[in-house]
HTML snippet that shows the backbone in 3Dmol.js (N, CA, C, O; Angstrom):
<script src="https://3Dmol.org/build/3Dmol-min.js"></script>
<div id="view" style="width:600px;height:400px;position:relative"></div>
<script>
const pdb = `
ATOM      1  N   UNK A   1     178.322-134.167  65.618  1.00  0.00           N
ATOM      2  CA  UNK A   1     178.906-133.603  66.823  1.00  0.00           C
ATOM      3  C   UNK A   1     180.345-133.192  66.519  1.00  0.00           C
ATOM      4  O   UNK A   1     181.103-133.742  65.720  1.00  0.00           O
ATOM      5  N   UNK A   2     180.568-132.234  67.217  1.00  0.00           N
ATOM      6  CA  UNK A   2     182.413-131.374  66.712  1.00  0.00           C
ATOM      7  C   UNK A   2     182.796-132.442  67.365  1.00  0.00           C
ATOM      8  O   UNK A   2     181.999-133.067  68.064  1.00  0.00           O
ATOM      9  N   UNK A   3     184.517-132.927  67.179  1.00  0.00           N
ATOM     10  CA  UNK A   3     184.972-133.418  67.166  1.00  0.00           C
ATOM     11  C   UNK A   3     185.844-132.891  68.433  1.00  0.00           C
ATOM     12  O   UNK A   3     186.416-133.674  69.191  1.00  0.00           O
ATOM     13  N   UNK A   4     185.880-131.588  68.569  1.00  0.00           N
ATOM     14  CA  UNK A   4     186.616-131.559  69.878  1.00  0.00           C
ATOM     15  C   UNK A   4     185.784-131.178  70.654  1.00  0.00           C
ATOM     16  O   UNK A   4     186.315-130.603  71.604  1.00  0.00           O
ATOM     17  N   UNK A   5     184.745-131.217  70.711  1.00  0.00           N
ATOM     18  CA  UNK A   5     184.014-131.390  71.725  1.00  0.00           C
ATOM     19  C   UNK A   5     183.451-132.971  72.385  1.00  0.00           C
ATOM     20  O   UNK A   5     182.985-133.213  73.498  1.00  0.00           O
ATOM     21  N   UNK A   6     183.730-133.971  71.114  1.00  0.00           N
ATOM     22  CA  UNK A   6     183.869-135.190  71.519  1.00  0.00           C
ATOM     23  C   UNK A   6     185.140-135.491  72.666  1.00  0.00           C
ATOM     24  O   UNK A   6     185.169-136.032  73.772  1.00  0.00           O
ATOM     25  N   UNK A   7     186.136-134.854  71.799  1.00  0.00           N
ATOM     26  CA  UNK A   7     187.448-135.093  72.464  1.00  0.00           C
ATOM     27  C   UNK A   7     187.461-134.560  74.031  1.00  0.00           C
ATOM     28  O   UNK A   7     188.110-135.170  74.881  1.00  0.00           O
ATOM     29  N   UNK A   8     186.817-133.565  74.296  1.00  0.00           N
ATOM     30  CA  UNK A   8     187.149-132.644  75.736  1.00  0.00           C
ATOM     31  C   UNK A   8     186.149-133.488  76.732  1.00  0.00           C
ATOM     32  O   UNK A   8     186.349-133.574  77.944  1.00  0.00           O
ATOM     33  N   UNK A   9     185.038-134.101  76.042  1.00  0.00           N
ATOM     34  CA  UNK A   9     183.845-135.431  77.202  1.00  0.00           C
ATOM     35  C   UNK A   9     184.676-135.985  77.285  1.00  0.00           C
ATOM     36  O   UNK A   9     185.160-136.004  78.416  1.00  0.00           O
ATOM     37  N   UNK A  10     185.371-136.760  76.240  1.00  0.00           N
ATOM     38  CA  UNK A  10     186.293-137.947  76.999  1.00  0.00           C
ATOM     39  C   UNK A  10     187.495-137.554  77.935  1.00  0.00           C
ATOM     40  O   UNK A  10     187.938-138.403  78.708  1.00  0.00           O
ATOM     41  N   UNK A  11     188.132-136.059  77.875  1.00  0.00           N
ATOM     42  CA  UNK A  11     189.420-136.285  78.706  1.00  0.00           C
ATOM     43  C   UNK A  11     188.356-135.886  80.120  1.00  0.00           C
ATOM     44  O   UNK A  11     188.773-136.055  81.266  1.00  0.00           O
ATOM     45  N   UNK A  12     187.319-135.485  79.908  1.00  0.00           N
ATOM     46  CA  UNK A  12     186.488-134.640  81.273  1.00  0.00           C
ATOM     47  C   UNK A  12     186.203-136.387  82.256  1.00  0.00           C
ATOM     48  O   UNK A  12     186.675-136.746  83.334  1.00  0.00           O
ATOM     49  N   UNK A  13     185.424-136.986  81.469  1.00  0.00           N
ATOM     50  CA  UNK A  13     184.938-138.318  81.830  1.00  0.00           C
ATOM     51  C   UNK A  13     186.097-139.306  81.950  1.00  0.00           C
ATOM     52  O   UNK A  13     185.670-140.413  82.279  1.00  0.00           O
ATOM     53  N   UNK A  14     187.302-139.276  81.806  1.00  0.00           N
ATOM     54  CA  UNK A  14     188.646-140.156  81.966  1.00  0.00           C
ATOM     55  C   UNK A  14     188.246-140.969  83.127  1.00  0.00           C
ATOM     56  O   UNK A  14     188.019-142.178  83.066  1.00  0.00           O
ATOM     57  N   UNK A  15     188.174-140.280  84.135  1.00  0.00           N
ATOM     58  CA  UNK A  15     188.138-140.960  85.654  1.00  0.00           C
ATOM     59  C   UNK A  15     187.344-141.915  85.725  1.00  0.00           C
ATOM     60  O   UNK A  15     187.907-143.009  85.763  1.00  0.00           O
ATOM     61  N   UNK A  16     186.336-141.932  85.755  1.00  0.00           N
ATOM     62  CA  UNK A  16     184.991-143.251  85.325  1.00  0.00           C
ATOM     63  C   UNK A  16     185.576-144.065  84.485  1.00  0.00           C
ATOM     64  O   UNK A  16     186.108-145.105  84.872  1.00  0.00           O
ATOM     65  N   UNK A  17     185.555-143.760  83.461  1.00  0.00           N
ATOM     66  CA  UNK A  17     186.328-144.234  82.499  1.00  0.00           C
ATOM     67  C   UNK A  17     186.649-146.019  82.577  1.00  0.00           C
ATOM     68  O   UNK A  17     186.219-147.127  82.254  1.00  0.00           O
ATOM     69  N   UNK A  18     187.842-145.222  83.331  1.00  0.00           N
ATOM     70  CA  UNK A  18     189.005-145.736  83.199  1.00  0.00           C
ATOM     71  C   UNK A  18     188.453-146.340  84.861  1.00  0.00           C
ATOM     72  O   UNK A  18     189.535-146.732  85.296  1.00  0.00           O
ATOM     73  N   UNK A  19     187.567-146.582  85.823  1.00  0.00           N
ATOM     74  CA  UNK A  19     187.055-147.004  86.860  1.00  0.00           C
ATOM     75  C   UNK A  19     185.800-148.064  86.023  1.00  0.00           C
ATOM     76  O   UNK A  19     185.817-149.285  86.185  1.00  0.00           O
ATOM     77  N   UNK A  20     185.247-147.693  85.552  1.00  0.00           N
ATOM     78  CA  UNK A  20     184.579-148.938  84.703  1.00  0.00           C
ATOM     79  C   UNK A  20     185.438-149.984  83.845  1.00  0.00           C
ATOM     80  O   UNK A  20     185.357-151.212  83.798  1.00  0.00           O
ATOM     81  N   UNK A  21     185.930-149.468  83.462  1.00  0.00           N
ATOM     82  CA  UNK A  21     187.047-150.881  82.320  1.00  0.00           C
ATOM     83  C   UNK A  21     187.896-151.732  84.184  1.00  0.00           C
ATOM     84  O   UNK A  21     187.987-152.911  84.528  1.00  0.00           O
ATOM     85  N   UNK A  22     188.255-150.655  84.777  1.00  0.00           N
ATOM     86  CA  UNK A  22     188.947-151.719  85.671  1.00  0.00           C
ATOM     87  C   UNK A  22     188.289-152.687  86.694  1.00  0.00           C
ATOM     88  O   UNK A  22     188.733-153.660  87.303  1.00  0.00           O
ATOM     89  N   UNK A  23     186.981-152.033  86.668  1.00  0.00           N
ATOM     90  CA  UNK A  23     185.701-152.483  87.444  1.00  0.00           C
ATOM     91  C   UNK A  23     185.006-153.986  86.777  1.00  0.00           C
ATOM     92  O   UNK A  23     184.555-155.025  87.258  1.00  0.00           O
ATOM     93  N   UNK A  24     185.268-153.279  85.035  1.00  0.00           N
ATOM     94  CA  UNK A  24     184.820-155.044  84.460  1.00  0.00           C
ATOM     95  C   UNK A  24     186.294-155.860  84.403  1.00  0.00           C
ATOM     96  O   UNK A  24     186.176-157.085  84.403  1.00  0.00           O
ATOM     97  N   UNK A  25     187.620-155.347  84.355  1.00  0.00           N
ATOM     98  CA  UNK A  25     188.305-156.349  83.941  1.00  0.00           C
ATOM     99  C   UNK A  25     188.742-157.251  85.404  1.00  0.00           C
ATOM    100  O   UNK A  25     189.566-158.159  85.509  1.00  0.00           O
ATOM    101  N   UNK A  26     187.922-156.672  86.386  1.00  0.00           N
ATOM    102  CA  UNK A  26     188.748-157.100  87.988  1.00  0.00           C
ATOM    103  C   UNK A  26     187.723-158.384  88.321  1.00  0.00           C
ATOM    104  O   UNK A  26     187.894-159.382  89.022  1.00  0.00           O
ATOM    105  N   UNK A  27     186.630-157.948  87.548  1.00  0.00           N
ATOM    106  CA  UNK A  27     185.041-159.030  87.880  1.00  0.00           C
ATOM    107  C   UNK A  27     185.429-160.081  86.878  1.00  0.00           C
ATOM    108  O   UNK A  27     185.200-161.247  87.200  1.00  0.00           O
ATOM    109  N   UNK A  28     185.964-159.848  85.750  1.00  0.00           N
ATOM    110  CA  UNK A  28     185.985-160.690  84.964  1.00  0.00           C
ATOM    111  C   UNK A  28     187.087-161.733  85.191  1.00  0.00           C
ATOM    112  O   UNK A  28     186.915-162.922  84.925  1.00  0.00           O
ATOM    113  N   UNK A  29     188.442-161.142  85.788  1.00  0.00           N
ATOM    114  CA  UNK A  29     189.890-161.931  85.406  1.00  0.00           C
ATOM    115  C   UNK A  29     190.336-162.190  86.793  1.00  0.00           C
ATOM    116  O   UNK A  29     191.486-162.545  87.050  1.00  0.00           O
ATOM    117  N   UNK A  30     189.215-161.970  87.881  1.00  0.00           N
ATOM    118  CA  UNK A  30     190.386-162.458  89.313  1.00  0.00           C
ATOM    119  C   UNK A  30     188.665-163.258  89.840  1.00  0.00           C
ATOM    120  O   UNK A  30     187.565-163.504  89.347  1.00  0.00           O
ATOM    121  N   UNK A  31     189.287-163.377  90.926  1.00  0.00           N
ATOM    122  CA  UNK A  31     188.152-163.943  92.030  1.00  0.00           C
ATOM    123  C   UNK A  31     188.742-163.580  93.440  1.00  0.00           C
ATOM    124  O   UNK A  31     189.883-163.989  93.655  1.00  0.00           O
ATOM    125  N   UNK A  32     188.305-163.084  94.123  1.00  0.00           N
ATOM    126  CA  UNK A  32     188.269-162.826  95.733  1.00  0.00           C
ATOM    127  C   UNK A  32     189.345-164.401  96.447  1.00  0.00           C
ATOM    128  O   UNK A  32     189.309-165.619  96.273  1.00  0.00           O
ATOM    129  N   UNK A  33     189.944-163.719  97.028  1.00  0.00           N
ATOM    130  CA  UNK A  33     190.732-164.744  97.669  1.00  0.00           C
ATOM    131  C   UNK A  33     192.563-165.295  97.387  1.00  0.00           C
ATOM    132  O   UNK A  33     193.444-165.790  98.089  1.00  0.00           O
ATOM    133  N   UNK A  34     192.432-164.878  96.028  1.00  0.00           N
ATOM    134  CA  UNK A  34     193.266-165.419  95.205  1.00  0.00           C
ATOM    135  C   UNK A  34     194.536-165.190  95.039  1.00  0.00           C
ATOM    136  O   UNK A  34     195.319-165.970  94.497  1.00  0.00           O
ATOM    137  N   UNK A  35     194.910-163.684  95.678  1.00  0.00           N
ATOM    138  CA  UNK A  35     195.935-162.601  96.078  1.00  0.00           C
ATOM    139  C   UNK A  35     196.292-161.893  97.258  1.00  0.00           C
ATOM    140  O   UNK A  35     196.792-160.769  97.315  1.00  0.00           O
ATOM    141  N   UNK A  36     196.029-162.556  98.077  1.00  0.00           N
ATOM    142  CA  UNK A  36     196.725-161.868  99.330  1.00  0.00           C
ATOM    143  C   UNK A  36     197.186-160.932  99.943  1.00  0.00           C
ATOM    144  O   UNK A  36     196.495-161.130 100.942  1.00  0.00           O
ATOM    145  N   UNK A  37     197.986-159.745 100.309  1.00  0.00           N
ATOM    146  CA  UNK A  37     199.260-159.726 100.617  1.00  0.00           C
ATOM    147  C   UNK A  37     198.841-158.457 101.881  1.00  0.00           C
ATOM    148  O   UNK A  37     197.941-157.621 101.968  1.00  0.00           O
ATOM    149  N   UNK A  38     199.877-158.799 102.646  1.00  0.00           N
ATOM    150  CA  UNK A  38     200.300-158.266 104.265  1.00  0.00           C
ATOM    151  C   UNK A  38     200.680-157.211 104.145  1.00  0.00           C
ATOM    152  O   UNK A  38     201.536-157.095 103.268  1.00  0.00           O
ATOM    153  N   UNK A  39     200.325-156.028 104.842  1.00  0.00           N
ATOM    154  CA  UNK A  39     201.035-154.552 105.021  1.00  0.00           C
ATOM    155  C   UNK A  39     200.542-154.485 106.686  1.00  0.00           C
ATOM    156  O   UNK A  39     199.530-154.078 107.256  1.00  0.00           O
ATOM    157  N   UNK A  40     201.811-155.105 107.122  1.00  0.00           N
ATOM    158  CA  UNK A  40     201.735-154.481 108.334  1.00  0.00           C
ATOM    159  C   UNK A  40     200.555-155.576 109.345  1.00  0.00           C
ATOM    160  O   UNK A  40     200.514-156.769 109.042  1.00  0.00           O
ATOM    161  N   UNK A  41     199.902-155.196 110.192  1.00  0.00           N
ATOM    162  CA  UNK A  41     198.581-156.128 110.750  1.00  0.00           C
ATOM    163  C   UNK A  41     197.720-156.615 110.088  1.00  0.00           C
ATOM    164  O   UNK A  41     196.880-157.448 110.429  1.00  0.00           O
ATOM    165  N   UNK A  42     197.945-155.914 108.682  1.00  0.00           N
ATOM    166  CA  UNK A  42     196.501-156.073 108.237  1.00  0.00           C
ATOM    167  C   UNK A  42     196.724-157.257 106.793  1.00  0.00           C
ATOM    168  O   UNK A  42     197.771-157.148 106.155  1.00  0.00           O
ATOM    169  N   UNK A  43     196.067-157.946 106.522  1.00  0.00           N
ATOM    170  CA  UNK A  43     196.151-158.893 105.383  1.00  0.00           C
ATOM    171  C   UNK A  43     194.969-158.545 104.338  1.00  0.00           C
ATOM    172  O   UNK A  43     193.815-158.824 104.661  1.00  0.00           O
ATOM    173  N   UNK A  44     195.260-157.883 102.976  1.00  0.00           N
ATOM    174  CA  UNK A  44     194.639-157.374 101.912  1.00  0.00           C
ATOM    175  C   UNK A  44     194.207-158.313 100.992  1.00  0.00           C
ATOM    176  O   UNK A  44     195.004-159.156 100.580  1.00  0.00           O
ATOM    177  N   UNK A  45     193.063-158.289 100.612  1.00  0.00           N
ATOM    178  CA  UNK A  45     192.757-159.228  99.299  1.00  0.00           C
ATOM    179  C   UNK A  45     192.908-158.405  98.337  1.00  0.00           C
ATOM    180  O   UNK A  45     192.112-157.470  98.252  1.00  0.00           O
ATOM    181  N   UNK A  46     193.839-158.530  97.492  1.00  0.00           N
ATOM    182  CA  UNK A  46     193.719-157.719  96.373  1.00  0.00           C
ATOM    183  C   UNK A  46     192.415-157.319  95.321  1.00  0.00           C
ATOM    184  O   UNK A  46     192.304-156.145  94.966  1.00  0.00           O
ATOM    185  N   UNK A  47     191.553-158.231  94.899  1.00  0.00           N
ATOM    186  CA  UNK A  47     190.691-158.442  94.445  1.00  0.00           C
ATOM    187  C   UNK A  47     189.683-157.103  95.118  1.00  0.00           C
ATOM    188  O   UNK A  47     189.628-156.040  94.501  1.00  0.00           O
ATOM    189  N   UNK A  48     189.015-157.272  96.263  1.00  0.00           N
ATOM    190  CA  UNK A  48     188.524-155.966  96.876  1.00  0.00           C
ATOM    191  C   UNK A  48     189.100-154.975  96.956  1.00  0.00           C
ATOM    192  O   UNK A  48     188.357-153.995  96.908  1.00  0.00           O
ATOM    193  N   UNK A  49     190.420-154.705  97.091  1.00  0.00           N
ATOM    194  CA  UNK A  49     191.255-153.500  96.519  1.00  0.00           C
ATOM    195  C   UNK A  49     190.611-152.690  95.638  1.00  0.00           C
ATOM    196  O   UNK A  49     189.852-151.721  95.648  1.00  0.00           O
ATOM    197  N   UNK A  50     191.226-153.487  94.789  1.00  0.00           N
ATOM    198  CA  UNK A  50     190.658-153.334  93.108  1.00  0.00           C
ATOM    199  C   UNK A  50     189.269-152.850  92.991  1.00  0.00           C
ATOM    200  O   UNK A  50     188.976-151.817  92.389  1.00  0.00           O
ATOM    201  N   UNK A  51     188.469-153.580  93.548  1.00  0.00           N
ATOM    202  CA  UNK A  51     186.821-153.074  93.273  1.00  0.00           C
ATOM    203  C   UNK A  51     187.028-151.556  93.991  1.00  0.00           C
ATOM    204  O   UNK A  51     186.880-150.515  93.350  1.00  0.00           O
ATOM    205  N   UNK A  52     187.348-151.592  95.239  1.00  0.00           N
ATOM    206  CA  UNK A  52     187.096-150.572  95.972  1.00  0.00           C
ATOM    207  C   UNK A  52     187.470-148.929  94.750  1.00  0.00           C
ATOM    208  O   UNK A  52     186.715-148.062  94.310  1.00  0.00           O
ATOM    209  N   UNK A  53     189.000-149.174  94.589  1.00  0.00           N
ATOM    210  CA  UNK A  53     189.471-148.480  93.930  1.00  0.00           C
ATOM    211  C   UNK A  53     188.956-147.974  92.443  1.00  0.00           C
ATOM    212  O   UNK A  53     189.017-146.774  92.174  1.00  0.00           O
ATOM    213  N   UNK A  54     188.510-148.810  91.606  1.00  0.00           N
ATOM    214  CA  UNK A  54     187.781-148.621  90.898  1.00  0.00           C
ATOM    215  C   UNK A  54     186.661-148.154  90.799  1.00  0.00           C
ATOM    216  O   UNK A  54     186.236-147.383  89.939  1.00  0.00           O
ATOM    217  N   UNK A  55     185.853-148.846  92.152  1.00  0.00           N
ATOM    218  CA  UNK A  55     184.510-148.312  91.979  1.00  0.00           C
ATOM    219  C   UNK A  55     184.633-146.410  92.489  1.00  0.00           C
ATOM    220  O   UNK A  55     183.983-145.542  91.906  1.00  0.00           O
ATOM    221  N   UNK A  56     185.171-146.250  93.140  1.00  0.00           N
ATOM    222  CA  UNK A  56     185.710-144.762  93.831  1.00  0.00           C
ATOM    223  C   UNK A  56     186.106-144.038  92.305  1.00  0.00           C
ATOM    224  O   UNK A  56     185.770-142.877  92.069  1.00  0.00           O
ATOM    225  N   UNK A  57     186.544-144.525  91.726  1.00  0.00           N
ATOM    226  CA  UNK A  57     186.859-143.654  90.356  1.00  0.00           C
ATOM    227  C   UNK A  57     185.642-143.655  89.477  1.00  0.00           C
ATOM    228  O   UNK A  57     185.539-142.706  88.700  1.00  0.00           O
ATOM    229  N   UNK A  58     184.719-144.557  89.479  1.00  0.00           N
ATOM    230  CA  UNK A  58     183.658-144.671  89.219  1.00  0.00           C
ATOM    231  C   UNK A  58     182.653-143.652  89.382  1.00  0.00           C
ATOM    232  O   UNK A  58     181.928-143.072  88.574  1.00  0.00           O
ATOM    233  N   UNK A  59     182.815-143.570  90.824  1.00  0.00           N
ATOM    234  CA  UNK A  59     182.085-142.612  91.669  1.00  0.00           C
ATOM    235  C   UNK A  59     182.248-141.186  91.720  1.00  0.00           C
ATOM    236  O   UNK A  59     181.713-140.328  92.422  1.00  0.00           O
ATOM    237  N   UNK A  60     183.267-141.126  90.650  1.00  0.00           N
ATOM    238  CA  UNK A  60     184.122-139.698  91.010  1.00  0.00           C
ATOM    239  C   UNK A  60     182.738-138.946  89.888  1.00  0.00           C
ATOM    240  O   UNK A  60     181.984-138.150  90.447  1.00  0.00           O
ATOM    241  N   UNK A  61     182.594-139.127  88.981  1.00  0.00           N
ATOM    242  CA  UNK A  61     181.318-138.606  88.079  1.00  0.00           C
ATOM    243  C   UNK A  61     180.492-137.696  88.459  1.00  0.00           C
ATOM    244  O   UNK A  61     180.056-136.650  87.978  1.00  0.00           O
ATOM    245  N   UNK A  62     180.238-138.785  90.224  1.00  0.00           N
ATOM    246  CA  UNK A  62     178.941-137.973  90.578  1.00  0.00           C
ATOM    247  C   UNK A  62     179.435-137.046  91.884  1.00  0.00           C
ATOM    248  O   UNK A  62     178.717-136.780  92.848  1.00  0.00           O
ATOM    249  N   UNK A  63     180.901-136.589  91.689  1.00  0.00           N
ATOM    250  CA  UNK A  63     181.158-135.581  92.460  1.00  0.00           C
ATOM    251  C   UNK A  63     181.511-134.704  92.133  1.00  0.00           C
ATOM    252  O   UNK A  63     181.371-133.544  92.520  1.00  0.00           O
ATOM    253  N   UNK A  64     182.276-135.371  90.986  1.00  0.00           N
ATOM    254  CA  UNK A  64     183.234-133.694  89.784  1.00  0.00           C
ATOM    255  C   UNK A  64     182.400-133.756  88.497  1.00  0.00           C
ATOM    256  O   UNK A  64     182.918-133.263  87.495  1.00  0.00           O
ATOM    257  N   UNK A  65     180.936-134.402  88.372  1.00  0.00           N
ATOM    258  CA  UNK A  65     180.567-133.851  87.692  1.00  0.00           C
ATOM    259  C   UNK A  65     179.862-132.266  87.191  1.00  0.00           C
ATOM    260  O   UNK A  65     178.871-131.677  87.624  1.00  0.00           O
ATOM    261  N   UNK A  66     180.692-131.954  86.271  1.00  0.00           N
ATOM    262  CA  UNK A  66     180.094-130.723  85.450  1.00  0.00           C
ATOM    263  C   UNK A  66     180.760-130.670  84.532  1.00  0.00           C
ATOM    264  O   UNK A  66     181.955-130.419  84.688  1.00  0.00           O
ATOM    265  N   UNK A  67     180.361-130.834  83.572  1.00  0.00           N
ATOM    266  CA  UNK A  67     181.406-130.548  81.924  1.00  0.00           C
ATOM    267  C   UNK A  67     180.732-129.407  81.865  1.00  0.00           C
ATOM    268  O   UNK A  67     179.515-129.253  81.969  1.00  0.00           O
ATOM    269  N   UNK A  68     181.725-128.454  81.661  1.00  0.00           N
ATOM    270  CA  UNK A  68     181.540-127.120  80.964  1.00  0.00           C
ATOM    271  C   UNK A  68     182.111-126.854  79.859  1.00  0.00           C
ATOM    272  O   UNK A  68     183.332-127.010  79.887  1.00  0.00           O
ATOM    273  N   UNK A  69     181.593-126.447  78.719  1.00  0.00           N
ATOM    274  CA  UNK A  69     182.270-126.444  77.224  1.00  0.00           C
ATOM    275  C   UNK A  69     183.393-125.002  76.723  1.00  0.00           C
ATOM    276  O   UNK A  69     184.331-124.692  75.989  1.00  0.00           O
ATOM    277  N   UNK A  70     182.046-124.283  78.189  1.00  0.00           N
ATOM    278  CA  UNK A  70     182.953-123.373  78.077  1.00  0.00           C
ATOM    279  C   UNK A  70     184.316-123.400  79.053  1.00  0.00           C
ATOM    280  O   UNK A  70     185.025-122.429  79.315  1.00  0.00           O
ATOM    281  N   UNK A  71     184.425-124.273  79.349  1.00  0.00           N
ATOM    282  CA  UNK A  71     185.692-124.240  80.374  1.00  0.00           C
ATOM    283  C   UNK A  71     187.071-124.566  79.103  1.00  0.00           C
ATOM    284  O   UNK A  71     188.224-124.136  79.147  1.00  0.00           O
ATOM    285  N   UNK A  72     186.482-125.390  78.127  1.00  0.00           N
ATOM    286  CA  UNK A  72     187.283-125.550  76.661  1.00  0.00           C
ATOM    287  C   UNK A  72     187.630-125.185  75.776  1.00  0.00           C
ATOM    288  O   UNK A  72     188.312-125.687  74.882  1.00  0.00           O
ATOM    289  N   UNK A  73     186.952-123.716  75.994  1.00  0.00           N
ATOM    290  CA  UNK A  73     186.941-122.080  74.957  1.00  0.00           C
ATOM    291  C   UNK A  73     185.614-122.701  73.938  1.00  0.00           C
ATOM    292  O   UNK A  73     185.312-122.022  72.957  1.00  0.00           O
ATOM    293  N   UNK A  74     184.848-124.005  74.214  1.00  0.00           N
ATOM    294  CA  UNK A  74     183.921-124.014  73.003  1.00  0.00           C
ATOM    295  C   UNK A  74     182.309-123.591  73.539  1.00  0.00           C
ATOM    296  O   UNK A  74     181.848-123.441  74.670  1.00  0.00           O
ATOM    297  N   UNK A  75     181.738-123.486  72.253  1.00  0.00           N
ATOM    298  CA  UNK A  75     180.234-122.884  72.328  1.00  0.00           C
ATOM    299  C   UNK A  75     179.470-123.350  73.132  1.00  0.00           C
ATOM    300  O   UNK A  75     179.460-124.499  72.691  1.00  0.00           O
ATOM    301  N   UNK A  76     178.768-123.377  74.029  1.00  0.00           N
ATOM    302  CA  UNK A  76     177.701-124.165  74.943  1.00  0.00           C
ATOM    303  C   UNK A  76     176.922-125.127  73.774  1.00  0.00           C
ATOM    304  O   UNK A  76     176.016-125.890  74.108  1.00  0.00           O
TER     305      UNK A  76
END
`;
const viewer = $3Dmol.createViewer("view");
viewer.addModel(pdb, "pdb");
viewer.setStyle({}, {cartoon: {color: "spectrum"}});
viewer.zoomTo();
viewer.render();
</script>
């Protein structure tokens, strides 16, 4: 496989990415409850934050997905 066409999946796919690594490191290194904090009326668990946010970047795949090669000047 070309090599910059390796390179252009990964900057295309970043968003997931980078929503899966934070998706396992949030399951792995916290627990629900554990972080708190107040904005206003509302009291946040950080922990669900985190999932939420992650998983939404996660999710982004199946909304902006389309890699086009030619959008990269390369060959289909």
């Amino acid at each position: 496989m070309n090599l910059l066409r390796v390179v252009t999946k990964l900057h295309h796919y970043r968003l997931p990415t980078i929503g899966l690594c934070g998706l396992a490191m949030t399951l792995a290194f916290s627990e629900p409850g554990t972080s708190l904090r107040t904005v206003g009326p509302l009291r946040l668990d950080m922990f669900y934050v985190s999932v939420v946010v992650c998983g939404t970047l996660l999710l982004s795949v199946v909304v902006l997905d389309g890699y086009d090669p030619e959008e990269y000047g390369l060959d289909p």
